[in-house]
GUTOR-535568 format. One line per 4 residues: number of its first residue (from 1); their letters; for each residue x negated, z, y negated of C-alpha. Coordinates in pm, whole numbers, plus 50000, padded with zeros to 5 digits. Example, Ala and Ser with C-alpha at 12.3 -4.5 7.8 and 13.67 -1.06 7.14 Angstrom:
1	as	48770/50780/50450  48633/50714/50106
// end
This chain:
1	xxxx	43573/07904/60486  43315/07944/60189  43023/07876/60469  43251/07549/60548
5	xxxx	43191/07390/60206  42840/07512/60171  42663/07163/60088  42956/06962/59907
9	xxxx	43034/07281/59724  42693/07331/59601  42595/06948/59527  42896/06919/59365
13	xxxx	42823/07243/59148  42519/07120/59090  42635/06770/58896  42934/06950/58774
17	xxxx	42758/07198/58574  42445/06907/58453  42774/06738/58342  42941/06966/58183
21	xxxx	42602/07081/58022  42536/06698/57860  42913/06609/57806  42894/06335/58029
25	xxxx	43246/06205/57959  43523/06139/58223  43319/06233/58498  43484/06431/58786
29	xxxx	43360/06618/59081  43575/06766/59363  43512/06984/59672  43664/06945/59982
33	xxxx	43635/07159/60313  43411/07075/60604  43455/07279/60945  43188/07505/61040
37	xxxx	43023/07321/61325  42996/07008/61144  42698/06854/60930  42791/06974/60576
41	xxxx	42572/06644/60448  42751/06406/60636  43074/06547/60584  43050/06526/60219
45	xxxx	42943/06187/60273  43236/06104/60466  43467/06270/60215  43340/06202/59903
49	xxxx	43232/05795/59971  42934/05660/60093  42583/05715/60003  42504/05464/59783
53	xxxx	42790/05541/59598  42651/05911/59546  42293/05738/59522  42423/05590/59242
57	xxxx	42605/05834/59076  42292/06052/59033  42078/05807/58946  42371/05744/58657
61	xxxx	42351/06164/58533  41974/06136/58575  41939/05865/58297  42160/06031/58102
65	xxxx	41987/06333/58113  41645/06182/57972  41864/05969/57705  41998/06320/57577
69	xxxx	41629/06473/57625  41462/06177/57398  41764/06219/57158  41686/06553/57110
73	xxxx	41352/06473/57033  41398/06234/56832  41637/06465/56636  41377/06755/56649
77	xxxx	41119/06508/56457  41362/06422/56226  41439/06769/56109  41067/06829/56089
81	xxxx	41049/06539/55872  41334/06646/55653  41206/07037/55631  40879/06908/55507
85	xxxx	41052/06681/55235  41298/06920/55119  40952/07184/55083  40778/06959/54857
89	xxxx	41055/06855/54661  41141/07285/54640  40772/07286/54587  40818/07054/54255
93	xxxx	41095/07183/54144  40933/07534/54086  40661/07353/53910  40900/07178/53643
97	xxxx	41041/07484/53556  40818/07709/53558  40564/07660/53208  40322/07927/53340
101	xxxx	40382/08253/53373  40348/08436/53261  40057/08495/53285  40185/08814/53365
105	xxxx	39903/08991/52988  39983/09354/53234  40235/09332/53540  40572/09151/53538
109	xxxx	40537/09213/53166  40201/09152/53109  39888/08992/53273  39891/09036/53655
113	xxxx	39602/09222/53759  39320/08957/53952  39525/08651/53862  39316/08353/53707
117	xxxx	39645/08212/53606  39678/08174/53204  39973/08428/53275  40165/08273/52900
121	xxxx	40020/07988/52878  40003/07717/52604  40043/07436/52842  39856/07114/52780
125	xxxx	40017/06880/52556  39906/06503/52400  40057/06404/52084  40222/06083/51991
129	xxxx	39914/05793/51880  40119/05741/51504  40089/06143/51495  39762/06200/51587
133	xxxx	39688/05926/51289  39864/06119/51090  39670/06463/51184  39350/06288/51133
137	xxxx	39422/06168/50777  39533/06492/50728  39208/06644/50803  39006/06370/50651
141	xxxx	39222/06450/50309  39124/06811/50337  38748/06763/50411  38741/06537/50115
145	xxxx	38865/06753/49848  38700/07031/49970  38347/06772/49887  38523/06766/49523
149	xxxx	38578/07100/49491  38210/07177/49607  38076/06938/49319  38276/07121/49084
153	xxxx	38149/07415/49127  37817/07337/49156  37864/07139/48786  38069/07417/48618
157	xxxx	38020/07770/48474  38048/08093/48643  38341/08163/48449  38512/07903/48599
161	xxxx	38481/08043/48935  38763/08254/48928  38985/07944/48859  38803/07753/49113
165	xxxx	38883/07986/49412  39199/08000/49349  39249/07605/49357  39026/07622/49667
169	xxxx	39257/07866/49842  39583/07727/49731  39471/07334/49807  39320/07431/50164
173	xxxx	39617/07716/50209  39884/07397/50191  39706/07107/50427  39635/07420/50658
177	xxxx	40005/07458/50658  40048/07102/50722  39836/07075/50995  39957/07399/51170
181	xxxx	40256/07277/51144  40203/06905/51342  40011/07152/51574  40327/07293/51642
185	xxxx	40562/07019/51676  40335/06806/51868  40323/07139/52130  40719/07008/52194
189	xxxx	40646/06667/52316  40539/06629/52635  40207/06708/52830  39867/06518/52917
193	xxxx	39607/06747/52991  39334/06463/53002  39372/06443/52633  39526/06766/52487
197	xxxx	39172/06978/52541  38984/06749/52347  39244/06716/52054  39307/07079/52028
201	xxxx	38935/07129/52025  38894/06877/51721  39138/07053/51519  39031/07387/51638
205	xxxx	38652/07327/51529  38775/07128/51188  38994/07459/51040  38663/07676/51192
209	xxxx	38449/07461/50975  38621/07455/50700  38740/07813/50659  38353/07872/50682
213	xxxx	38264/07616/50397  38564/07863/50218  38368/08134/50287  38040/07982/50141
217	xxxx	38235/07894/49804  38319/08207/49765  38072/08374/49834  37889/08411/49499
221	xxxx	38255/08545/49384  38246/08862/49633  37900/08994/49583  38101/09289/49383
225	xxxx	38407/09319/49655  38397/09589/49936  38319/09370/50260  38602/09562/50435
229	xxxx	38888/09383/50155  39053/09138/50374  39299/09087/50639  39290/08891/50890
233	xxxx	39671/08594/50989  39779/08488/51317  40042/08220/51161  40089/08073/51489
237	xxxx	40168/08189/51881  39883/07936/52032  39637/08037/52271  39325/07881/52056
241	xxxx	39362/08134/51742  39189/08486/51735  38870/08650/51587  38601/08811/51779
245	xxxx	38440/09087/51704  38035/09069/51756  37960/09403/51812  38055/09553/52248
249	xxxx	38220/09874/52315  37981/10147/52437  38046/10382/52723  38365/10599/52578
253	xxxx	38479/10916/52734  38718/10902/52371  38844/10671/52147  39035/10661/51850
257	xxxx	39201/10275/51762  39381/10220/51411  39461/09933/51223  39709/09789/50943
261	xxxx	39938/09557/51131  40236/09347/51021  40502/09150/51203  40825/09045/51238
265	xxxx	40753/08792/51550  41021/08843/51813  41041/08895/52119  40713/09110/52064
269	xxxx	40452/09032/51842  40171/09004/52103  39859/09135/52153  39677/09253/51821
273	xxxx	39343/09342/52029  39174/09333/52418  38884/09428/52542  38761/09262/52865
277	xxxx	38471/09397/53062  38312/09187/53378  38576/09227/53625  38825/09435/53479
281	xxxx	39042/09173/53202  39216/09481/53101  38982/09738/52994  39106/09837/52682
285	xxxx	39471/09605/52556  39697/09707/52313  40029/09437/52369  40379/09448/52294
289	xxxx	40531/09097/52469  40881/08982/52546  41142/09285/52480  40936/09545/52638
293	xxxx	40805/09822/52405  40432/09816/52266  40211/09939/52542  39845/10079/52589
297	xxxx	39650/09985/52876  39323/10161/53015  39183/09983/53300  39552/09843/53434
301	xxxx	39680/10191/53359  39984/10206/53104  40130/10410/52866  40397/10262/52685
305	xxxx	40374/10353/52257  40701/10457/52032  40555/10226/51767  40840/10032/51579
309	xxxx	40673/09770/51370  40830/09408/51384  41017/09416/51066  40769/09197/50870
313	xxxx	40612/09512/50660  40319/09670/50657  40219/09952/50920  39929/10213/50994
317	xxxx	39921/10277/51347  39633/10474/51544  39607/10560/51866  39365/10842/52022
321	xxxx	39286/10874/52395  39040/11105/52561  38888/11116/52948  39013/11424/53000
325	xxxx	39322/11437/53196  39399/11074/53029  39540/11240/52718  39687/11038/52443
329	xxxx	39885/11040/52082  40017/10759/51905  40043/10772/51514  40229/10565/51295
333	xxxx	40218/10565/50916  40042/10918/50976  40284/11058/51158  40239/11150/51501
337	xxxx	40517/10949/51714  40444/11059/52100  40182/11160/52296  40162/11211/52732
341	xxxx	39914/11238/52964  39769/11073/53304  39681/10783/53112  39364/10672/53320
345	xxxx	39222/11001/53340  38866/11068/53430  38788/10677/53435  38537/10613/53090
349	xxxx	38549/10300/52826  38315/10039/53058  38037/09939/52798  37899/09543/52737
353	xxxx	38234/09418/52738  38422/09161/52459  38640/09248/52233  38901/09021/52084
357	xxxx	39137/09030/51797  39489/08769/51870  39481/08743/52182  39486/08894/52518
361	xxxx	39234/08840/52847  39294/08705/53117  38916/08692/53187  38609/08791/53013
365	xxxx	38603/08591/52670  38896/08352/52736  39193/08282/52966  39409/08261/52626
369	xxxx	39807/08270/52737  40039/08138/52417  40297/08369/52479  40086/08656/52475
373	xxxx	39913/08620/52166  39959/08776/51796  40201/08673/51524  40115/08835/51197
377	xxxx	39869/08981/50983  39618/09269/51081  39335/09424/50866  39119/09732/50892
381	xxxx	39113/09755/51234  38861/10069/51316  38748/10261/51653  38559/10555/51656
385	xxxx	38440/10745/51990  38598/11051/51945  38965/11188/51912  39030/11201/51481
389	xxxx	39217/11536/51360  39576/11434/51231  39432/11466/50890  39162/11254/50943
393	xxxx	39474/11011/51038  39665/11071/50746  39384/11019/50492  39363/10657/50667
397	xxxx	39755/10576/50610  39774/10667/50276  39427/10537/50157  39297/10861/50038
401	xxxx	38942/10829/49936  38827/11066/50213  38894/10813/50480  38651/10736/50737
405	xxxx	38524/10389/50864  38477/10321/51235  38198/10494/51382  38194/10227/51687
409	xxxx	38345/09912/51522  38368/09927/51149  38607/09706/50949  38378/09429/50799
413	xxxx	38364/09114/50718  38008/09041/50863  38148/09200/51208  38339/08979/51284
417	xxxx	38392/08591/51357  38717/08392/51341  38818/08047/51530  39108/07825/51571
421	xxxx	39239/07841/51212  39346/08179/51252  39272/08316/50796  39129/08523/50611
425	xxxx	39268/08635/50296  39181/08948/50084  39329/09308/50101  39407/09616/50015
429	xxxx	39631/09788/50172  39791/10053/49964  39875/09779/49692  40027/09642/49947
433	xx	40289/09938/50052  40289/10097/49678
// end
């Protein structure tokens, strides 16, 4: 029997399953038996109609076929249309909301390691025409009375200096304030990095200038004060403010870092110093960002430091570190607060590097990121190349008059260069804690 229907069974098959395969509607296909000595063909052509009715039929399931094959195209280049829409409108998306990154200053808490990114980024911002007016005047104001003040002490007595400085300070110390503070409000608005860099670089070399005219007023009034006497504010979290210091590491197989440092910025008051060496951003960084804890990093290797010092006082904290099985000890207010080990051991302090106060690296000299930088005052920052004795440590947080000045980087005013507005006031620090 099943040799019987051999052809009809099979042709039919054959449409039945294309059919069923392209949902080809109220089509039907039937088999019907053919005896064994007869032409299959024939007999199917006999029993199912005649051939141009089959002709016809498959010429009917043959155009259907390449309809549904150029629909699926078509539907194919359609999705490929719609995937690459919906990736550059993901694509934008992530751009909107993302300000930077963060950028990142040590892993997902600091600067990622080889990124150019400006990990925290102060993204670029344009102010408002009636407020950049405003800024202007501001600075024009300044620069003139700072002309005024220059005549009058050029016309009065030495014994009116002392008066004079502190009208200088106060005058310069309020439109400082006032333009800090447009700085910052104009950083809400919204961005246009065609015109933001040269802005920002205006006001950025104005404050520079005229904190150096300060500093050539006064000094015929400091010849008798200790160059090491002042302290150095970060008012700000901006990614143009910080000091550099003129003088490069040497190669260290030991260090010992303190400073004075106060704070209350939160979350983390930022970087208080990096050192950057050609192809290594994070040499030497001391950083405390977002709600992580202050850390220490030796060529990308971290330790993270039980220092507790946001609460807006004054602090003493010193660090010592030595090659030597990466050893380290954390002091704060002379007390020593931890200590571990495997902190970058065997690798030395590269040499002809740059060392920066306010900010941290993201490459050699620059690569600012806002979010990374210092909030707060700092002063008598010191390294020597050797591991101090806790005594040694003491005498520095209680101002004993055996205390020792840097033997790398001394504390000095003539060491060290300040831009962006960042101040510089005078200090001493145990008045300050007595």
């Amino acid at each position: 029997m099943f040799a019987g229907v051999r052809c009809s069974l099979v042709l039919a098959s054959f449409f039945f399953l294309r059919g069923c395969a392209q949902n080809f509607g109220q089509t039907r296909f039937i088999c019907t038996s053919v005896p064994l000595d007869t032409d299959m063909c024939t007999s199917s052509m006999q029993s199912g109609g005649s051939t141009e009715d089959l002709k016809t039929t498959v010429l009917q399931l043959r155009e259907t076929v390449l309809q549904q094959k150029e629909t699926i195209m078509n539907q194919k280049e359609t999705i490929r249309e719609l995937t690459t829409k919906l990736g550059r409108c993901e694509s934008q998306s992530s751009l909107d909301t993302v300000p930077s990154e963060s950028k990142t200053g040590g892993g997902s808490s600091r600067k990622q390691t080889g990124s150019s990114k400006n990990t925290m980024g102060d993204l670029s911002r344009t102010p408002a025409a009636e407020t950049l007016t405003q800024l202007g005047q501001t600075l024009q104001s300044l620069k003139t009375r700072l002309e005024t003040l220059e005549q009058f002490s050029r016309m009065n007595s030495s014994s009116q200096t002392n008066s004079l400085k502190e009208i200088l300070q106060n005058n310069i110390d309020d439109l400082e304030k006032q333009v800090l503070s447009r700085i910052n409000s104009l950083e809400e608005g919204k961005y246009n990095p065609k015109n933001e860099t040269e802005e920002r670089g205006k006001i950025e070399s104005t404050l520079t200038s005229l904190h150096q005219r300060i500093s050539d007023l006064e000094k015929g009034q400091k010849d008798n004060r200790p160059t090491d006497k002042f302290q150095l504010t970060f008012p700000l979290r901006t990614n143009y403010m910080y000091a550099k210091v003129k003088k490069s590491l040497p190669e260290m197989y030991a260090f010992t870092i303190c400073m004075w440092i106060k704070s209350n910025a939160s979350p983390g008051v930022g970087t208080p110093f990096s050192y950057a060496v050609p192809g290594q951003a994070n040499e030497l960084v001391l950083i405390e960002w977002g709600n992580n804890p202050m850390e220490i990093l030796i060529n990308d290797k971290v330790a993270k430091l039980p220092f507790v010092i946001n609460d807006g006082k004054w602090h003493h904290i010193c660090i010592t570190w030595t090659t030597r099985d990466g050893v380290w000890e954390a002091y704060q207010d002379g007390t020593q607060r931890g200590n571990g080990e495997n902190l970058a051991p065997y690798h030395p302090i590269k040499p002809q590097g740059v060392l920066v106060l306010g900010q941290e690296q993201d490459t050699l000299g620059g690569g600012f990121d806002a979010t990374q930088a210092f909030v707060g005052e700092l002063a008598h920052f010191n390294i020597w190349d050797r591991k101090l004795t806790p005594g040694e440590i003491y005498n520095l947080a209680t101002c004993s008059t055996k205390a020792l000045s840097g033997s790398v980087i001394a504390w000095s005013e003539t060491n060290i260069d300040i831009y962006g507005g960042a101040t510089k006031w005078t200090f001493e620090a145990c008045r300050q804690i007595n």
